[in-house]
PDBQT receptor file of N, H, CA, C and O in Angstrom, charges set to zero:
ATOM      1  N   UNK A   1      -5.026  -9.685   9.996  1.00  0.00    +0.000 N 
ATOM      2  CA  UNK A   1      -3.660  -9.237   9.890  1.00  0.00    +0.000 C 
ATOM      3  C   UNK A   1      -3.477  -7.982  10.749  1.00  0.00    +0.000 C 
ATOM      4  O   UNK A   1      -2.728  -7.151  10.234  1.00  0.00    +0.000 OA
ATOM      5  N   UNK A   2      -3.856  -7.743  11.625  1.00  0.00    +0.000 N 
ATOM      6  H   UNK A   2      -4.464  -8.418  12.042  1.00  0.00    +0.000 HD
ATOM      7  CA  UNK A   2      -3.471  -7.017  13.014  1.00  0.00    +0.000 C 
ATOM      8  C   UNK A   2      -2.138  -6.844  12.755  1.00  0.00    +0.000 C 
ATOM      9  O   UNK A   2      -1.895  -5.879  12.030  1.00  0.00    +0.000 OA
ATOM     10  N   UNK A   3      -0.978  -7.642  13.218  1.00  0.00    +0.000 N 
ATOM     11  H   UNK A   3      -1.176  -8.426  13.806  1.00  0.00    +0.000 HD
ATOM     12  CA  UNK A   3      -0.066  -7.103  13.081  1.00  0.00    +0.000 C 
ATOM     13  C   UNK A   3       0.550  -6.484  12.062  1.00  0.00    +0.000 C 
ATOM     14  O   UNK A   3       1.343  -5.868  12.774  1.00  0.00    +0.000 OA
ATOM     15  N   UNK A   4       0.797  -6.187  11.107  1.00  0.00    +0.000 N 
ATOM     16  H   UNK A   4       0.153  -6.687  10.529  1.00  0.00    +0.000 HD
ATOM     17  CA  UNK A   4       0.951  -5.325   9.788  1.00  0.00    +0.000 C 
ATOM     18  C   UNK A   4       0.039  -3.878  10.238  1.00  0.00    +0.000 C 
ATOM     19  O   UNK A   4       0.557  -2.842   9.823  1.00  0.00    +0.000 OA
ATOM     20  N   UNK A   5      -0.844  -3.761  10.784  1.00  0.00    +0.000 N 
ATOM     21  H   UNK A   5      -1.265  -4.603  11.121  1.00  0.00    +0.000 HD
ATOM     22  CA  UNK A   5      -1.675  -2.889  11.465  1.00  0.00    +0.000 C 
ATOM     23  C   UNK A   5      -0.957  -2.245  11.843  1.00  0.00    +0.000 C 
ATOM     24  O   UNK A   5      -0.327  -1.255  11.470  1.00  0.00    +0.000 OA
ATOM     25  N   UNK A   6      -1.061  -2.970  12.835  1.00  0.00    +0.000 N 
ATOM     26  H   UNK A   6      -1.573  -3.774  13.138  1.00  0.00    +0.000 HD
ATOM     27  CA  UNK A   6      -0.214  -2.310  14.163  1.00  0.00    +0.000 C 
ATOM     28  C   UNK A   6       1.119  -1.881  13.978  1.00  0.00    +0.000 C 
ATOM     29  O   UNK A   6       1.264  -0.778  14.506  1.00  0.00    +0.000 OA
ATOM     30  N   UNK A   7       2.298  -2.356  13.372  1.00  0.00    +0.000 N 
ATOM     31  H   UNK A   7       2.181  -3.252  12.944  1.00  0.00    +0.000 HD
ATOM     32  CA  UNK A   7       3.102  -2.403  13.475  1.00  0.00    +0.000 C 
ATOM     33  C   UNK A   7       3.885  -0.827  12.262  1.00  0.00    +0.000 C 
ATOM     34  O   UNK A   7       5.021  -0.353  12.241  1.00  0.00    +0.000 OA
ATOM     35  N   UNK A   8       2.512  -0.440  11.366  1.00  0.00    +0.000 N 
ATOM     36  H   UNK A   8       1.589  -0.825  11.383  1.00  0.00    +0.000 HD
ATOM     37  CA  UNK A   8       2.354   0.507  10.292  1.00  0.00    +0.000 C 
ATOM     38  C   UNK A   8       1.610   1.686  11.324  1.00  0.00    +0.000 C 
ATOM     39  O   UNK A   8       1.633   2.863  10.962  1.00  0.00    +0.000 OA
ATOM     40  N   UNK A   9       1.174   1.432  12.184  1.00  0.00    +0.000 N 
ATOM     41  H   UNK A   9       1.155   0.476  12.478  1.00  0.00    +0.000 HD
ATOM     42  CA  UNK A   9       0.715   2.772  12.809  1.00  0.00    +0.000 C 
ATOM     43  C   UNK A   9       1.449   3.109  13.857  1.00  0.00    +0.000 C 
ATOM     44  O   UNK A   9       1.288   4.203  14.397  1.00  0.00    +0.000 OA
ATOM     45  N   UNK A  10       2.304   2.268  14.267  1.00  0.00    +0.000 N 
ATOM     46  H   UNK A  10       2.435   1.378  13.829  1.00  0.00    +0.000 HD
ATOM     47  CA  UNK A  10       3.691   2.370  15.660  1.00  0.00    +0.000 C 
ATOM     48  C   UNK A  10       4.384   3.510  14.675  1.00  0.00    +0.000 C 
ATOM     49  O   UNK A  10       4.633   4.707  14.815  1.00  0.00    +0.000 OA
ATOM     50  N   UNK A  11       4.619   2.315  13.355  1.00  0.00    +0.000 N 
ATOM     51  H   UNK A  11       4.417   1.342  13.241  1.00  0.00    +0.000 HD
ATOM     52  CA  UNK A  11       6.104   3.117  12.406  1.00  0.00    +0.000 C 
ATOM     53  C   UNK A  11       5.461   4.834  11.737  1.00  0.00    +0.000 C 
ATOM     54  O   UNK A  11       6.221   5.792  11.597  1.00  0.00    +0.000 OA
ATOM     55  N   UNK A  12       4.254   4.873  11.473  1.00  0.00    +0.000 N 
ATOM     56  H   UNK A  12       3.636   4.095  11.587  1.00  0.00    +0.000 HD
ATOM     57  CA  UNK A  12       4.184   6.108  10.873  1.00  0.00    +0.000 C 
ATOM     58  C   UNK A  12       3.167   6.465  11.455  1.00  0.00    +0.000 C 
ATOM     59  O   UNK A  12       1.998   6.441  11.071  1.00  0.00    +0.000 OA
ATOM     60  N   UNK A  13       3.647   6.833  12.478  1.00  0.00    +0.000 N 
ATOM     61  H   UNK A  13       4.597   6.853  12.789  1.00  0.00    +0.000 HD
ATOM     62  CA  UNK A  13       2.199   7.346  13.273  1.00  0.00    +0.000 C 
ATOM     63  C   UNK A  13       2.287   9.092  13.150  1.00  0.00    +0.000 C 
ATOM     64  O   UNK A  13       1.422   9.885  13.523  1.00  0.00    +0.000 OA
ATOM     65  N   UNK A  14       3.962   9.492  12.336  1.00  0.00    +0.000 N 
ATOM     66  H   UNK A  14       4.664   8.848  12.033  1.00  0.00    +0.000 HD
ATOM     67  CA  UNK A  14       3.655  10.692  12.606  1.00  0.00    +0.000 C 
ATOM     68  C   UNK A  14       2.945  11.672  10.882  1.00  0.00    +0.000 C 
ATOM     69  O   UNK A  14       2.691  12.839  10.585  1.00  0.00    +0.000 OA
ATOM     70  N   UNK A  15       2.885  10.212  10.131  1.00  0.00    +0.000 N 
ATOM     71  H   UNK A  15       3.092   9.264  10.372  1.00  0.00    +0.000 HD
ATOM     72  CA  UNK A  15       2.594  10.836   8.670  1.00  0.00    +0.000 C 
ATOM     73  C   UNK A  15       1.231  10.433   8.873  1.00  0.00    +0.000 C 
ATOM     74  O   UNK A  15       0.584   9.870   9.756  1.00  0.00    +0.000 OA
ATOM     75  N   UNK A  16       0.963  11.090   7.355  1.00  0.00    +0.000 N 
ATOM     76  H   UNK A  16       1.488  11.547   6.638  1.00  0.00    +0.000 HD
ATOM     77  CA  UNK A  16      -0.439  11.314   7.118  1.00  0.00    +0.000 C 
ATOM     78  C   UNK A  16      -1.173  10.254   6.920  1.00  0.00    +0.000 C 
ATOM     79  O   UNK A  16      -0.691   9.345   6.245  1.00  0.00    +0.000 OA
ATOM     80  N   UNK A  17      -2.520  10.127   7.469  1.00  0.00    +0.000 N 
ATOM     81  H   UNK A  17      -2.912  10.866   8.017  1.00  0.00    +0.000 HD
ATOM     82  CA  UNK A  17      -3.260   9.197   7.016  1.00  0.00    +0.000 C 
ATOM     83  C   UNK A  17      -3.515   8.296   6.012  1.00  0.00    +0.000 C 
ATOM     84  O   UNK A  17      -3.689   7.084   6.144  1.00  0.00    +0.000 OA
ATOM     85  N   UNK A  18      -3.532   9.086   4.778  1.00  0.00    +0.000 N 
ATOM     86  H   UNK A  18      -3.390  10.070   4.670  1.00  0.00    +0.000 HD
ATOM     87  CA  UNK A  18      -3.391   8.178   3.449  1.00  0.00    +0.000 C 
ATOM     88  C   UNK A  18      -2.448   7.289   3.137  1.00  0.00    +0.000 C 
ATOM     89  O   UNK A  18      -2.530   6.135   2.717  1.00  0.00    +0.000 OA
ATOM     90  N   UNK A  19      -1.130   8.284   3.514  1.00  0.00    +0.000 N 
ATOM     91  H   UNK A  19      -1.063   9.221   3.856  1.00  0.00    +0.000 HD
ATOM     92  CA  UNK A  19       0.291   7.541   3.520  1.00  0.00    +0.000 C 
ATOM     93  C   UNK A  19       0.257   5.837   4.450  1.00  0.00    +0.000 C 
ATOM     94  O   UNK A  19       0.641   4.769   3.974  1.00  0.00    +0.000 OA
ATOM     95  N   UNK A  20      -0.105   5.978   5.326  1.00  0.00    +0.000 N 
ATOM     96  H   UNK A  20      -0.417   6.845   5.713  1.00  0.00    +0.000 HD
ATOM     97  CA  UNK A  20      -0.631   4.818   6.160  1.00  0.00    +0.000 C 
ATOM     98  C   UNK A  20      -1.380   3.721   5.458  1.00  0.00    +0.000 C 
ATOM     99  O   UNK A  20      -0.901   2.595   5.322  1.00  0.00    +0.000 OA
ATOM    100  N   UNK A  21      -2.968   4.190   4.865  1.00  0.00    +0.000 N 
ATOM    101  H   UNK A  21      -3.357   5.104   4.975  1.00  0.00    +0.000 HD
ATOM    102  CA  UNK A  21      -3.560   3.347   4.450  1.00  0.00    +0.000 C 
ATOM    103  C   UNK A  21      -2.537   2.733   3.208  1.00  0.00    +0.000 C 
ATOM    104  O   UNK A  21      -2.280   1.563   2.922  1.00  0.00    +0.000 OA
ATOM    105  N   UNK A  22      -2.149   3.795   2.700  1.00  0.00    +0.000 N 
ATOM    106  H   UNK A  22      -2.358   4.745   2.932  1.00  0.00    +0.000 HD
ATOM    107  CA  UNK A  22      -1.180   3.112   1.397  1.00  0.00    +0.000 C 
ATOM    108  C   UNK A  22      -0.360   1.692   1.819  1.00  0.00    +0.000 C 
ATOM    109  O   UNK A  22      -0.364   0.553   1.352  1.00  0.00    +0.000 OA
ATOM    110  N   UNK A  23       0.148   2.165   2.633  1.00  0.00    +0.000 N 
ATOM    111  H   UNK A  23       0.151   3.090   3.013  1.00  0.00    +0.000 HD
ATOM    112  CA  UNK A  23       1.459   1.064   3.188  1.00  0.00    +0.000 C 
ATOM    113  C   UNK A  23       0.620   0.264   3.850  1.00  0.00    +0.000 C 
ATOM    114  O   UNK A  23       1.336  -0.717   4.049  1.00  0.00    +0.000 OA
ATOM    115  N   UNK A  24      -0.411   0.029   4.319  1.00  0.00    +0.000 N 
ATOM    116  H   UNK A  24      -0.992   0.826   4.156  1.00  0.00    +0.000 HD
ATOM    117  CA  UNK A  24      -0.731  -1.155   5.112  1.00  0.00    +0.000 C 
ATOM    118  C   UNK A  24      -1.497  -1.973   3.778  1.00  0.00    +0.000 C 
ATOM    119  O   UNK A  24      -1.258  -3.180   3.773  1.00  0.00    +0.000 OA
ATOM    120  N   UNK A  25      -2.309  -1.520   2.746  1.00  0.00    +0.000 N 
ATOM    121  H   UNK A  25      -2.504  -0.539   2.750  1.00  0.00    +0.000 HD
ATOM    122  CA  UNK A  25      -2.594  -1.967   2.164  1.00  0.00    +0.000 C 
ATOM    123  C   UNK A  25      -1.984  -2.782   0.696  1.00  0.00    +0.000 C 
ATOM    124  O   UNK A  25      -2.455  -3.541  -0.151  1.00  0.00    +0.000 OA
ATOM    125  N   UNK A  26      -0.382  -1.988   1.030  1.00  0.00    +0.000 N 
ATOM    126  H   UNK A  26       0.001  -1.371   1.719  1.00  0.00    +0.000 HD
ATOM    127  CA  UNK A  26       0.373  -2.463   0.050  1.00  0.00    +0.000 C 
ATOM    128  C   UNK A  26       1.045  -3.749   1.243  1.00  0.00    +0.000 C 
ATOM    129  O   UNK A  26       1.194  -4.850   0.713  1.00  0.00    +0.000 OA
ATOM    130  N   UNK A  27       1.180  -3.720   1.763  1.00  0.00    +0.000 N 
ATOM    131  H   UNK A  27       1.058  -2.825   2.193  1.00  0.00    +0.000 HD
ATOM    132  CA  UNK A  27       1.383  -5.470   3.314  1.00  0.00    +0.000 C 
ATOM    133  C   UNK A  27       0.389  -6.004   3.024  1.00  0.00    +0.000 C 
ATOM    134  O   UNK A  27       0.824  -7.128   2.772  1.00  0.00    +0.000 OA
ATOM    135  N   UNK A  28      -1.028  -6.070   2.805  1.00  0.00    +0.000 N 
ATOM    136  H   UNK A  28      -1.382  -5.158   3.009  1.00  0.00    +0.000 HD
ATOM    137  CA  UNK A  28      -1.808  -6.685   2.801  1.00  0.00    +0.000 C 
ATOM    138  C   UNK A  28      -1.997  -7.474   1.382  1.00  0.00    +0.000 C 
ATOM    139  O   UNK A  28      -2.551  -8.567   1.274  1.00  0.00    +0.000 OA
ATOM    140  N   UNK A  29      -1.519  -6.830   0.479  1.00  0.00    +0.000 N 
ATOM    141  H   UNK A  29      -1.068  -5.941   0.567  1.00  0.00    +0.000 HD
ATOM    142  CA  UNK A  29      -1.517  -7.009  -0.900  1.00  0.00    +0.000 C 
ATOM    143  C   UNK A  29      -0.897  -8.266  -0.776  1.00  0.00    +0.000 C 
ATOM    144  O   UNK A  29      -1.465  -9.329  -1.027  1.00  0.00    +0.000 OA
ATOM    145  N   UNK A  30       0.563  -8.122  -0.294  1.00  0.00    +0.000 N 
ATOM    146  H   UNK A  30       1.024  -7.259  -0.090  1.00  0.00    +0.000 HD
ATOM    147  CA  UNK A  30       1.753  -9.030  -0.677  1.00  0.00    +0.000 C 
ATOM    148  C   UNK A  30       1.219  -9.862   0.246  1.00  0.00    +0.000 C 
ATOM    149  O   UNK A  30       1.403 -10.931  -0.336  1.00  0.00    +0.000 OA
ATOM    150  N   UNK A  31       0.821 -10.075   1.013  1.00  0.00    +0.000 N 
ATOM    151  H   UNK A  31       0.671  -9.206   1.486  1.00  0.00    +0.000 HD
ATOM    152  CA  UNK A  31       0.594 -11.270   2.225  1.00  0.00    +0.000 C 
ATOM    153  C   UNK A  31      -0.243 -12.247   1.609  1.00  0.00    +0.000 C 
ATOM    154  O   UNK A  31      -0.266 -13.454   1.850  1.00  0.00    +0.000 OA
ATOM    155  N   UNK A  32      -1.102 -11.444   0.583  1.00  0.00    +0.000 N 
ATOM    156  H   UNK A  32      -1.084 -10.464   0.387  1.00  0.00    +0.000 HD
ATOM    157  CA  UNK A  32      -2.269 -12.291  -0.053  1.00  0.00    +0.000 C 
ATOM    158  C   UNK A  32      -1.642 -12.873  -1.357  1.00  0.00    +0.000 C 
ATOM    159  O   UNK A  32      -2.242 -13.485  -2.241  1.00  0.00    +0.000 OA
ATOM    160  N   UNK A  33      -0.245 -12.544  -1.299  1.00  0.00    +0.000 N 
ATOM    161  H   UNK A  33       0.242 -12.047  -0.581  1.00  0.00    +0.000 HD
ATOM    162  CA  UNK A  33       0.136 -13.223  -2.314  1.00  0.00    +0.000 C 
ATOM    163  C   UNK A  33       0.592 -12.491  -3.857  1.00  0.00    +0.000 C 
ATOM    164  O   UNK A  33       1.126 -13.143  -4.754  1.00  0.00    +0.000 OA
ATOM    165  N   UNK A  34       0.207 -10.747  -3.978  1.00  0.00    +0.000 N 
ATOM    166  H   UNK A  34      -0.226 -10.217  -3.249  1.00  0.00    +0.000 HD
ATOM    167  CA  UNK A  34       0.370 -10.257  -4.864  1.00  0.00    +0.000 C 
ATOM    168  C   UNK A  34       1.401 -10.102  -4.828  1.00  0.00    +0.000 C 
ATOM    169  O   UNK A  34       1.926  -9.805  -3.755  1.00  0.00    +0.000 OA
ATOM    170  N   UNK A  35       2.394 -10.280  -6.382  1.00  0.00    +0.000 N 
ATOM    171  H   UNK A  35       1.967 -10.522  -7.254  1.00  0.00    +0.000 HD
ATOM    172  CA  UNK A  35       3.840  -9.650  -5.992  1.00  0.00    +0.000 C 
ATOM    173  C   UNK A  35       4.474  -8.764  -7.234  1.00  0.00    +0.000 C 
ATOM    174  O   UNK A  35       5.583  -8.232  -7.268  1.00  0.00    +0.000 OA
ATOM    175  N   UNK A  36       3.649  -8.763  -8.041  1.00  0.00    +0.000 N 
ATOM    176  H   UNK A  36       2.748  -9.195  -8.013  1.00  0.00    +0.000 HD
ATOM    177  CA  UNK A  36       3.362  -7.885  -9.549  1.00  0.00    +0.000 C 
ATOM    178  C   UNK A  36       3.302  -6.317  -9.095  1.00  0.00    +0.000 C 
ATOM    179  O   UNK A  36       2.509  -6.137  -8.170  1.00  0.00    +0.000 OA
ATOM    180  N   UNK A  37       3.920  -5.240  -9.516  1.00  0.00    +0.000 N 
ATOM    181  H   UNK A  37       4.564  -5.386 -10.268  1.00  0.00    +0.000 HD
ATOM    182  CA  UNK A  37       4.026  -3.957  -8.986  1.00  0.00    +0.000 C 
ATOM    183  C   UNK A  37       2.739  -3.865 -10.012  1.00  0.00    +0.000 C 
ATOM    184  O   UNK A  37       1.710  -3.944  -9.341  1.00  0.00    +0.000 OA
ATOM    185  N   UNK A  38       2.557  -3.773 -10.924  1.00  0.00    +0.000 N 
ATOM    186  H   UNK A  38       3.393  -3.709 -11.469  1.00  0.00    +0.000 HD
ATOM    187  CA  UNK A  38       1.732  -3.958 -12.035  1.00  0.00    +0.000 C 
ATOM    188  C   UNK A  38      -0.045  -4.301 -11.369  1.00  0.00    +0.000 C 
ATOM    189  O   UNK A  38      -1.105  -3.684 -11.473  1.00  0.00    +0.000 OA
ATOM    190  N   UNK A  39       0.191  -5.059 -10.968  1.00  0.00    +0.000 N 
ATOM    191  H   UNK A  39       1.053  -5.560 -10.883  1.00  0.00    +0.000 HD
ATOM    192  CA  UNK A  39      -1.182  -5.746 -10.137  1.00  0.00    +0.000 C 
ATOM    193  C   UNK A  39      -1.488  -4.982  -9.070  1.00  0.00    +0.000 C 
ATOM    194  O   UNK A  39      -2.529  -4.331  -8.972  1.00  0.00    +0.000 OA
ATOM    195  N   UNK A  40      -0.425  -5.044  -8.073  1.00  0.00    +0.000 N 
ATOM    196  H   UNK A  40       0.420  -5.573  -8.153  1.00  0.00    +0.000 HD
ATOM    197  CA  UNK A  40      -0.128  -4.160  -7.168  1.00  0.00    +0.000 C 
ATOM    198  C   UNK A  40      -1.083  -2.826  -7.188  1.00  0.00    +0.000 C 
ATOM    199  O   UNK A  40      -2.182  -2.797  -6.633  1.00  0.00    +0.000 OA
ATOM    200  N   UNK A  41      -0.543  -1.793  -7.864  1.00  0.00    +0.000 N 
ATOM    201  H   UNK A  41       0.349  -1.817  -8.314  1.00  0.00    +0.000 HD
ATOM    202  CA  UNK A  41      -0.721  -0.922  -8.394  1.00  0.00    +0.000 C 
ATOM    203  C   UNK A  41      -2.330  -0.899  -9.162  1.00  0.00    +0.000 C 
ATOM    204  O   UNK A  41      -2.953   0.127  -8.890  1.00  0.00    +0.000 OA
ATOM    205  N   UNK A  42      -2.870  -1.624  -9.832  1.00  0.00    +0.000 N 
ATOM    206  H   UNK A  42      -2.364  -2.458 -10.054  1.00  0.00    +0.000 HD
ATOM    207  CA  UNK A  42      -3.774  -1.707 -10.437  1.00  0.00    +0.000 C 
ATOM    208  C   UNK A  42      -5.038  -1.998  -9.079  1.00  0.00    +0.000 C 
ATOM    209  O   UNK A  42      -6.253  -1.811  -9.139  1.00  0.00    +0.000 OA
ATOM    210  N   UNK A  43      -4.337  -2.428  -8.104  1.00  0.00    +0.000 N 
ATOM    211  H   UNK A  43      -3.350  -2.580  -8.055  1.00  0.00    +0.000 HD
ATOM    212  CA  UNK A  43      -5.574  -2.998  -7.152  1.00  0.00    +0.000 C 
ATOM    213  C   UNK A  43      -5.483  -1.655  -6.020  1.00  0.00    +0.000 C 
ATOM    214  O   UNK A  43      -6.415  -1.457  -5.241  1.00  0.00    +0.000 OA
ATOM    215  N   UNK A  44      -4.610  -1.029  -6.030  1.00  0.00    +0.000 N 
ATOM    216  H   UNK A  44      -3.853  -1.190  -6.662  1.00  0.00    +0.000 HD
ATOM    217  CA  UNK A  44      -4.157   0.146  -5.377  1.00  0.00    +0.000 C 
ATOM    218  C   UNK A  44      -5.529   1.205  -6.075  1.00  0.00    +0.000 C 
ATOM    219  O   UNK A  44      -6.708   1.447  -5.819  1.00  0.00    +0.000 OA
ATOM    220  N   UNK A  45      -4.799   1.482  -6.777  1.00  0.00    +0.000 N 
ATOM    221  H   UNK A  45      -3.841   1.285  -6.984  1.00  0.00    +0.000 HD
ATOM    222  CA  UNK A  45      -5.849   2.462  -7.974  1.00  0.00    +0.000 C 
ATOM    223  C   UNK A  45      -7.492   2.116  -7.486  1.00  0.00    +0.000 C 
ATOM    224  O   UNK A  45      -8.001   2.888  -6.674  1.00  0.00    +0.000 OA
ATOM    225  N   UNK A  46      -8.045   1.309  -7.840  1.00  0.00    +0.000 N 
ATOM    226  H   UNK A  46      -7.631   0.682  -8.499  1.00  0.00    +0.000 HD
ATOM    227  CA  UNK A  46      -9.195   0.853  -7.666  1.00  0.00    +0.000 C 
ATOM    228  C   UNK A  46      -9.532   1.227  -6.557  1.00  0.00    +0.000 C 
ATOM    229  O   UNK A  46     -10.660   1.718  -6.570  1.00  0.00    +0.000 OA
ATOM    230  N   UNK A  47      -8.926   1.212  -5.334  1.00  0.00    +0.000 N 
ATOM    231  H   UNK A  47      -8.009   0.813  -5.324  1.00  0.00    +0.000 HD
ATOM    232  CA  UNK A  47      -8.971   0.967  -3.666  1.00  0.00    +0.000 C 
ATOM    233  C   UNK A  47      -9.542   2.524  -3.468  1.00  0.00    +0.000 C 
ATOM    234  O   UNK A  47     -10.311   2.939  -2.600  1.00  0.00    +0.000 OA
ATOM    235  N   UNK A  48      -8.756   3.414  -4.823  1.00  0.00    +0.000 N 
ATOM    236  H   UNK A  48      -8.131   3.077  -5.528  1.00  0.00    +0.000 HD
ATOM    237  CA  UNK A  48      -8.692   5.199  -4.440  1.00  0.00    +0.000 C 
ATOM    238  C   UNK A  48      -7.177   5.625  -3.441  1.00  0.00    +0.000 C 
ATOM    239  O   UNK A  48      -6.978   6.781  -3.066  1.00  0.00    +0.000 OA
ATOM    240  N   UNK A  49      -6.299   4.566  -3.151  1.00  0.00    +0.000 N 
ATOM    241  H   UNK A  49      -6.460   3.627  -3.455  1.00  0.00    +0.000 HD
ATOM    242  CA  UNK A  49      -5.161   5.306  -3.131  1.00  0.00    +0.000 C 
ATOM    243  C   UNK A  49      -4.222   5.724  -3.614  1.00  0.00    +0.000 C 
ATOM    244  O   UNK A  49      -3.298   6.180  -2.940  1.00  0.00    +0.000 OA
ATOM    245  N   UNK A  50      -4.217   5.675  -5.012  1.00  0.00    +0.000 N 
ATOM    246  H   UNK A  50      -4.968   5.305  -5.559  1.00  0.00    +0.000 HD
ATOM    247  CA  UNK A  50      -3.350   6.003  -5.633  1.00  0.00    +0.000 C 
ATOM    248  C   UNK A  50      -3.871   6.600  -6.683  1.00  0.00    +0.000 C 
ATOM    249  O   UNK A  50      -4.833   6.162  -7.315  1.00  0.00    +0.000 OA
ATOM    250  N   UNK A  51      -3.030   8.029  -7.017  1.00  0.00    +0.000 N 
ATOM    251  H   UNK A  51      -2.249   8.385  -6.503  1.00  0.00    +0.000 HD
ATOM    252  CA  UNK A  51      -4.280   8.847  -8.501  1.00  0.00    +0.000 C 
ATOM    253  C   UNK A  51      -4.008   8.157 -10.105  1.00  0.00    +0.000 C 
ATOM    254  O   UNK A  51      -4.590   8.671 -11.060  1.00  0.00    +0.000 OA
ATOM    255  N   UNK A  52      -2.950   6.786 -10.343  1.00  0.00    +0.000 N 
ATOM    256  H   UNK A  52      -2.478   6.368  -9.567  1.00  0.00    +0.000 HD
ATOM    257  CA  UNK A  52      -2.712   6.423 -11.548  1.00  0.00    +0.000 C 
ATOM    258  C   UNK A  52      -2.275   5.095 -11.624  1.00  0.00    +0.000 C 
ATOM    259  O   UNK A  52      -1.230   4.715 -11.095  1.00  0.00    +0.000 OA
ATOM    260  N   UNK A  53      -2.971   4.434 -12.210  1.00  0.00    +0.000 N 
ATOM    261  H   UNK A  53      -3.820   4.744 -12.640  1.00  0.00    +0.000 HD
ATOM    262  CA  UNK A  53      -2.510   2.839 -12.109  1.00  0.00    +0.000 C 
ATOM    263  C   UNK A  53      -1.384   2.882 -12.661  1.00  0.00    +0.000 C 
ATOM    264  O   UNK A  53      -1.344   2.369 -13.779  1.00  0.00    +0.000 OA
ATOM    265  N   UNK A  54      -0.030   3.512 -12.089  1.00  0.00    +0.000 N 
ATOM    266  H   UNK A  54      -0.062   3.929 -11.181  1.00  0.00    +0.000 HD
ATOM    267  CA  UNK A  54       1.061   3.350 -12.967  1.00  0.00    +0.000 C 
ATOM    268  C   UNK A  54       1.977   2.913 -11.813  1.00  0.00    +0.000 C 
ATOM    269  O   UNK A  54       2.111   3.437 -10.707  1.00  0.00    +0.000 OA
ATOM    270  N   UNK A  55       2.730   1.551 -12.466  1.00  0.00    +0.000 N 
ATOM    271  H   UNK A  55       2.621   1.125 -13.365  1.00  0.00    +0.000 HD
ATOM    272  CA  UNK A  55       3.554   0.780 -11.403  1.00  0.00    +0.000 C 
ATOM    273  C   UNK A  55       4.561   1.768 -10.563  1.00  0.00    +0.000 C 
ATOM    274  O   UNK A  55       4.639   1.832  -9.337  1.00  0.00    +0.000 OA
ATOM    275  N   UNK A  56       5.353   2.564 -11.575  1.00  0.00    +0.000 N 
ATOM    276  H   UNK A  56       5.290   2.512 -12.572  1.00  0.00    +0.000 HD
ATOM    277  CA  UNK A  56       6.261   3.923 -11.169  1.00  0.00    +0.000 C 
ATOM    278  C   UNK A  56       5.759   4.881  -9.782  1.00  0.00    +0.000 C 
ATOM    279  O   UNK A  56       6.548   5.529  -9.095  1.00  0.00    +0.000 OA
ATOM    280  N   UNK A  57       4.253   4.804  -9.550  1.00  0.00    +0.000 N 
ATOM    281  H   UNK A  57       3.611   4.278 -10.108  1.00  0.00    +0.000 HD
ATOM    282  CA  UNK A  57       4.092   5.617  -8.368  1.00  0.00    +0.000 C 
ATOM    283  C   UNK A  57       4.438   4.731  -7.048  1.00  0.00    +0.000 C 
ATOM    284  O   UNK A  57       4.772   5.300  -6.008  1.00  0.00    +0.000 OA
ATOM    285  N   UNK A  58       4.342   3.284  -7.135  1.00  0.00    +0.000 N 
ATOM    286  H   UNK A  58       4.071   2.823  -7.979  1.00  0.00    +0.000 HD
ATOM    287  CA  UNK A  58       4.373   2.464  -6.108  1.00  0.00    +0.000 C 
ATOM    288  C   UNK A  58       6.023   2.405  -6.186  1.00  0.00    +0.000 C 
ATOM    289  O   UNK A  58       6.827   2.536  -5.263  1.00  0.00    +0.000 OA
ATOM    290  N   UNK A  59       6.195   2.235  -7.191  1.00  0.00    +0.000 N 
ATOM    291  H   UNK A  59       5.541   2.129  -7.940  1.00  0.00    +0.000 HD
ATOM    292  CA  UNK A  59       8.016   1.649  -6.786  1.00  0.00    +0.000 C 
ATOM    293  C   UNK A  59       9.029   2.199  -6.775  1.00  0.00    +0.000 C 
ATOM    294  O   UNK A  59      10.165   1.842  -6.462  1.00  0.00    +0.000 OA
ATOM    295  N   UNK A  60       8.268   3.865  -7.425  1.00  0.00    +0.000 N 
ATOM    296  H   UNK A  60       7.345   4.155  -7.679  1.00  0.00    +0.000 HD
ATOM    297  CA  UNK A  60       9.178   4.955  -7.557  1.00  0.00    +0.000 C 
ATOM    298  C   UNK A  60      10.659   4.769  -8.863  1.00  0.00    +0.000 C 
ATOM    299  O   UNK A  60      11.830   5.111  -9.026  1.00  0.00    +0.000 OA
ATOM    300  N   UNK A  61       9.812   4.170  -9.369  1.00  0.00    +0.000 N 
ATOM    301  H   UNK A  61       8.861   3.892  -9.237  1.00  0.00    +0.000 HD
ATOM    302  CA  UNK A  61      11.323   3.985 -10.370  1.00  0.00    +0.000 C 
ATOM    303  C   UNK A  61      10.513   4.322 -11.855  1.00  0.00    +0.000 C 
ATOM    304  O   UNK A  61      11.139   4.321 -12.914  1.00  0.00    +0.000 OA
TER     305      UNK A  61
């Protein structure tokens, strides 16, 4: 999945690193089919990008 790559380091090339891995790995999530913020989030956590398996940090709500 190159492009999701690529196309996340064109768009935020001027933020921070983590911020990056976040978002490419939240594209990668959904591509594979995850679509649960819940899951999402829980596989996030695990990964170490996110400090709380709580759906609210991913979806902001």
């Amino acid at each position: 999945m190159l492009t999701a790559s690529g196309l996340i380091g064109g768009v935020f090339l001027e933020e921070e690193r983590q911020l990056t891995h976040l978002y490419d790995a939240v594209l990668r999530l959904l591509a594979d089919g995850y679509w649960s913020s819940k899951i999402i989030t829980a596989k996030l956590y695990d990964m170490g990008l996110i400090s709380a398996p709580n759906p609210g940090i991913v979806t902001g709500i």
